[in-house]
N, C-alpha and C positions, 0 to 999 in steps of 0.2 A: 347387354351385348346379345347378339344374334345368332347363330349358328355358324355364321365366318368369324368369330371375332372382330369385328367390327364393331365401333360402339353406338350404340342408339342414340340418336338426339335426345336429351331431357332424363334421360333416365341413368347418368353417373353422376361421380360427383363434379360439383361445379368445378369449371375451368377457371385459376387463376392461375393468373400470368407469371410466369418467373417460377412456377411452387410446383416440381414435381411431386408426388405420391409420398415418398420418404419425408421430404422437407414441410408437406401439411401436415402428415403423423406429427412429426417431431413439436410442429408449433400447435398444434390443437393440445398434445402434452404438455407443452408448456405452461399452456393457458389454463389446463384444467389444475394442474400444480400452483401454479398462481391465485385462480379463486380458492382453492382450498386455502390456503397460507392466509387470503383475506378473510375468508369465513370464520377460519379457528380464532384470528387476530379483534374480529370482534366480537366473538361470543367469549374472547378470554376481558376484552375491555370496558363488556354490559354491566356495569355495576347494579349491586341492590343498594339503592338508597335508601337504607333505615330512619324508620319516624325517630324523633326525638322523646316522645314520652313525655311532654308538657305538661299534659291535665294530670297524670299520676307524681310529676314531682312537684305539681301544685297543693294538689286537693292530700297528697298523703304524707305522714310524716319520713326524714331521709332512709333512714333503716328499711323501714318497708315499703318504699319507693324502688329502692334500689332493688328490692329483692324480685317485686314484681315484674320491675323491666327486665330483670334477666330471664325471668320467665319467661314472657311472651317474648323477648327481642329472640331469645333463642329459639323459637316456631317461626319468626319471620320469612327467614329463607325459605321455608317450606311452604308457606303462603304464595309467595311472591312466586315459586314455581310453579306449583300447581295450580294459579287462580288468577296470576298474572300481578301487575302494580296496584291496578284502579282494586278489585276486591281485597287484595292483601293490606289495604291501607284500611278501609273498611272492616276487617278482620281485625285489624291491632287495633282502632278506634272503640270497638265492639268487650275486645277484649278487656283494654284498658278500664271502659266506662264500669264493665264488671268486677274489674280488681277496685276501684275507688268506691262502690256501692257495698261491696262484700266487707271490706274495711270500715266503715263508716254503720252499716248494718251492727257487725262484730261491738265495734265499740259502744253503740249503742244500747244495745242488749247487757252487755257486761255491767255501764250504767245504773241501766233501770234492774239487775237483779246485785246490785251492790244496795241502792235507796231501797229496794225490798227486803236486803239483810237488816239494814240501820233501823229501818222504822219500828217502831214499839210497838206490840205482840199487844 
């Protein structure tokens, strides 16, 4: 505006027809109420889709299959936030291969110093 009050071409807000100053308030609130409402509605709808743990209830026996996926499955969410889907799937793939290696290691060892017990001296 000017020094008369007067309004300057180009520089208020746009003229829409029918919508006094109060009635744009009201519907600009509306609308900002509205995308909130759809924002919250889909960050409450973003599911994490948990891996299933295949190669560990393959390669391991159920007792400590079972034991290991609740370990890692319970780090998941926290992968999955901080590093997003693609690296947290790569995380539990990583993790997993190390839980069936570690087990597998274990057992093996225990093996070979069992035939080091048995063998005659």
């Amino acid at each position: 505006m000017n020094e008369e009050n007067t309004p300057v071409p180009g520089l208020g807000p746009p003229d829409l027809p029918g919508l006094e100053p109060p009635d744009l308030e009201a519907l600009l609130q509306s609308t900002h109420q509205k995308l909130e409402t759809l924002l919250a509605d889909i960050d409450r709808t973003k599911e994490v889709t948990r891996p299933k743990g295949f190669l560990i209830d393959l390669l391991m026996p159920p007792n400590r299959a079972e034991e290991a996926l609740v370990n890692i499955l319970g780090r998941y969410d926290y992968w999955f936030e901080h590093h997003g889907p693609l690296k947290a799937r790569w995380i539990f793939l990583a993790q997993s291969l190390g839980a069936v290696l570690s087990f597998w290691t274990d057992w093996l060892l225990k093996r070979a110093n069992l035939l080091r017990f048995l063998r005659p001296s």
